[in-house]
N, C-alpha and C positions, 0 to 999 in steps of 0.2 A: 508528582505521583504519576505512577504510567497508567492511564487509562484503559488502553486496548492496544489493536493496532489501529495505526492511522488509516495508510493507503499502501499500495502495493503499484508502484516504480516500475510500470511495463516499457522497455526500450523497441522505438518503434521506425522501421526506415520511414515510415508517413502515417504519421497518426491520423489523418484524413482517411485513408482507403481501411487501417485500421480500426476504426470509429465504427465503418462503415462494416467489417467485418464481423465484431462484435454482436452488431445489432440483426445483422440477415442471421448468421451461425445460431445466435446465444439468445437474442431478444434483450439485449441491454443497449439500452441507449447512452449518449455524450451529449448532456447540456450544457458543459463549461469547457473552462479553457481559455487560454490565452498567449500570450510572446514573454518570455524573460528576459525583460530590458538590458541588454548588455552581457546575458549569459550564453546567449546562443544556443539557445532551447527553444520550442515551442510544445506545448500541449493539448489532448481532449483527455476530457476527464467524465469516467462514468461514475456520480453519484449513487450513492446505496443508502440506502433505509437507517441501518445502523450507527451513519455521522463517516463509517470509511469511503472510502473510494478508490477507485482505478485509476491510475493515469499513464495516458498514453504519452509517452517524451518522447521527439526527436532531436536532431542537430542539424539546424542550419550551419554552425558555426565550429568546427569541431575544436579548433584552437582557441576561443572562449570557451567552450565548454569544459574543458579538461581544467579547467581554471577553480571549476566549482566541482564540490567531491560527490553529488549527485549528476551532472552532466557530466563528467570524468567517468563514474559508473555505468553509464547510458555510451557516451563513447567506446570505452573498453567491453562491452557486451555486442553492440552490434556489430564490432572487429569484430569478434572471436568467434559469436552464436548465432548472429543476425537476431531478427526478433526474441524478445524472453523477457521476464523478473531481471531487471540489475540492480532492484534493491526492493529495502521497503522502509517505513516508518513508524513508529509510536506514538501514538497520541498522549500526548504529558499537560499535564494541569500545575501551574509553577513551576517549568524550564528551568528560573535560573535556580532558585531550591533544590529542586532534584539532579542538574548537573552536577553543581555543587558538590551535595551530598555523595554522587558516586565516584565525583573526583577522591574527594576524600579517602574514602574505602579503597580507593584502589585502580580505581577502571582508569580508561584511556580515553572518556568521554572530552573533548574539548569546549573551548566555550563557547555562547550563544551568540549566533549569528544573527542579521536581518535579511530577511529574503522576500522577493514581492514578484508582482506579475502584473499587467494590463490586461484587464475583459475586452472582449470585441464591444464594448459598450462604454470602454471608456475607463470604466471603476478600477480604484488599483484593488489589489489583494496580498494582504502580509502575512506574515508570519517569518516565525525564529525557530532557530535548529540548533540541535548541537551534535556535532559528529565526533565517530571513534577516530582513533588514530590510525587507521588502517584503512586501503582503500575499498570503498564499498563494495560489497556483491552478495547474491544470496547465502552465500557462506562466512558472510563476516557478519559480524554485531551489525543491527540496524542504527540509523539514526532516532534522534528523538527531535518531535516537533509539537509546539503548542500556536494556533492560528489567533489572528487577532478576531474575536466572535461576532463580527460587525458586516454592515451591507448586504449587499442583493443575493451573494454565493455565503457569506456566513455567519448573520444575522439571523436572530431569534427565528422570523416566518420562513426565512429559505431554509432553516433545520427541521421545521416542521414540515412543510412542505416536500423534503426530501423523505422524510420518511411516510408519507402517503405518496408518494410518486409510483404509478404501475408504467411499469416497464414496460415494452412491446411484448415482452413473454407474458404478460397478462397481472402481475402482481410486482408491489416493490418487491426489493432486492436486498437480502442481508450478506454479511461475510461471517462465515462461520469458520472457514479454517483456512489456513496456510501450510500447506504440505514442502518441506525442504528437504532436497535428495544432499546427502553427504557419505563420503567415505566411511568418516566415523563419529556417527553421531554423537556419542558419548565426548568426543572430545569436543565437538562443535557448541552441545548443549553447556561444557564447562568454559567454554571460553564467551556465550552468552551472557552467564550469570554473571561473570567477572568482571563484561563488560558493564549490562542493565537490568543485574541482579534479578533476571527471571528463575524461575525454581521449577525445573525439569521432575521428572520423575520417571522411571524405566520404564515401557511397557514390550516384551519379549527385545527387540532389537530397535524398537523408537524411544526416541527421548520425547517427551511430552509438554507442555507447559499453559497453564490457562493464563490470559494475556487480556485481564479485561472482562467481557463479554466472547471473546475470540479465544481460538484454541490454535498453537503453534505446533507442529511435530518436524521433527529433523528424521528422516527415514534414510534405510540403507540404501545406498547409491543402485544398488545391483535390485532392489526390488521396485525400482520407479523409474520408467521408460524415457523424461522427461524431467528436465531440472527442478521443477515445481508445478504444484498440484493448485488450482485454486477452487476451494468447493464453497459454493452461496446456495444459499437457503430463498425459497419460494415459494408462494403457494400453484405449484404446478399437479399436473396430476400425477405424472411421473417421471421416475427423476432422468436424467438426460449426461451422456460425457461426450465432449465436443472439443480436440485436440486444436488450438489455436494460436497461434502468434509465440508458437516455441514452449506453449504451455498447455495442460491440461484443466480445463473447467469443467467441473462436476457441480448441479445442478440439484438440489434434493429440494423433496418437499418438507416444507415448517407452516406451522399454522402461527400464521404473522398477529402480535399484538394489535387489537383497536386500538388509536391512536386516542387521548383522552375525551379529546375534544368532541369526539364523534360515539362516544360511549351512551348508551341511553340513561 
């Protein structure tokens, strides 16, 4: 079952200076991260409140990378765009279930893969995917991913602790929407469904879709300056747009859940 979205696949010539960009511009910080053994990627990843996150991909290796259909996407975006969105992901609860299921119906979802990382500390980190038959971009169906829930980045206390985590900008950090610039949305949003059966709805010339706790929209190419929009929620005083890494980040304020624990 698709949960939300996962994370959002930002291709980076150096996620290092990016990291670093992130946090002076925006106030989001990168505590994770790590090398993909053999894939010829490396990543920083900005944790969010909500269980999504950023990540920042490079390529050490562009010939490994193109091997794998998220380094392949991260390749083919820095050609073309230099920094930006080369893709994103779904957070899924029984992977192989629900690939399964949309093979069935029809889609082009392939099957489950294993995929991992090394922490600068050692720990590995897994998780499985299952991707479309097409190669990834903001304009194609996402992939789907379910993480293995375990250890220091995604065990029980580091999910809790991420979502009381206050950012530099002064309060954790949620994902509230993902804005997708297309020619035609309408047809982008039907070849979604078909892939991972999200259910659009029109609103004037945006296709809409609630994805979770997260909101998707496919917008006309000609009214968004910039291939993708990323807007997060904060308890800021006001809200803030800050053009970055081939993207636009919009900033709003949300009055953040008390976390249970901490409830009187």
């Amino acid at each position: 079952m698709i949960r939300g979205i996962d994370h959002l696949v930002i291709a980076c010539a150096d996620p290092d200076a990016a990291a670093a960009e992130l946090e002076s511009t925006i106030g989001i910080t990168c505590t994770g991260g790590g090398r993909h053994a053999g894939r010829g990627t490396w990543n920083r990843i900005a944790f969010l409140a909500d269980g999504s996150y950023l990540e920042l991909i490079g390529v050490d290796d562009a010939e490994l990378a193109t091997q794998t259909p998220v380094g392949d996407a991260a390749v083919r975006w820095l050609a073309e765009h230099g920094d930006g969105l080369a893709t994103y992901a779904l957070r899924v609860d029984g992977l192989d279930a629900t690939a399964a299921g949309l093979r069935a119906a029809g889609s082009s979802i392939g099957p489950v893969t294993h995929g991992s990382r090394i922490r600068d500390d050692g720990e590995l980190v897994e998780w499985w995917t299952a991707v479309p038959d097409v190669p990834l971009s903001p304009t194609a169906p996402p992939f789907l991913i379910e993480h293995a829930y375990v250890g220091a980045e995604w065990g029980h206390e580091a999910l809790a602790e991420r979502a009381r985590f206050a950012h530099p900008l002064g309060s954790p950090v949620l994902l509230a929407r993902l804005d997708i610039a297309a020619s035609e949305p309408a047809s982008l949003a039907a070849e979604l469904h078909e892939a991972v059966e999200l259910d659009f709805w029109a609103v004037a010339d945006l296709a809409v879709a609630d994805v979770g706790q997260h909101v998707l929209r496919v917008v006309p190419r000609r009214e968004m300056p910039v291939p993708a929009v990323i807007t997060l929620g904060a308890e800021v005083d006001a809200p803030r747009t800050v053009d970055l890494l081939g993207i636009r980040f919009d900033v709003e304020h949300v009055d953040l859940p008390v976390p249970a624990a901490e409830r009187a």
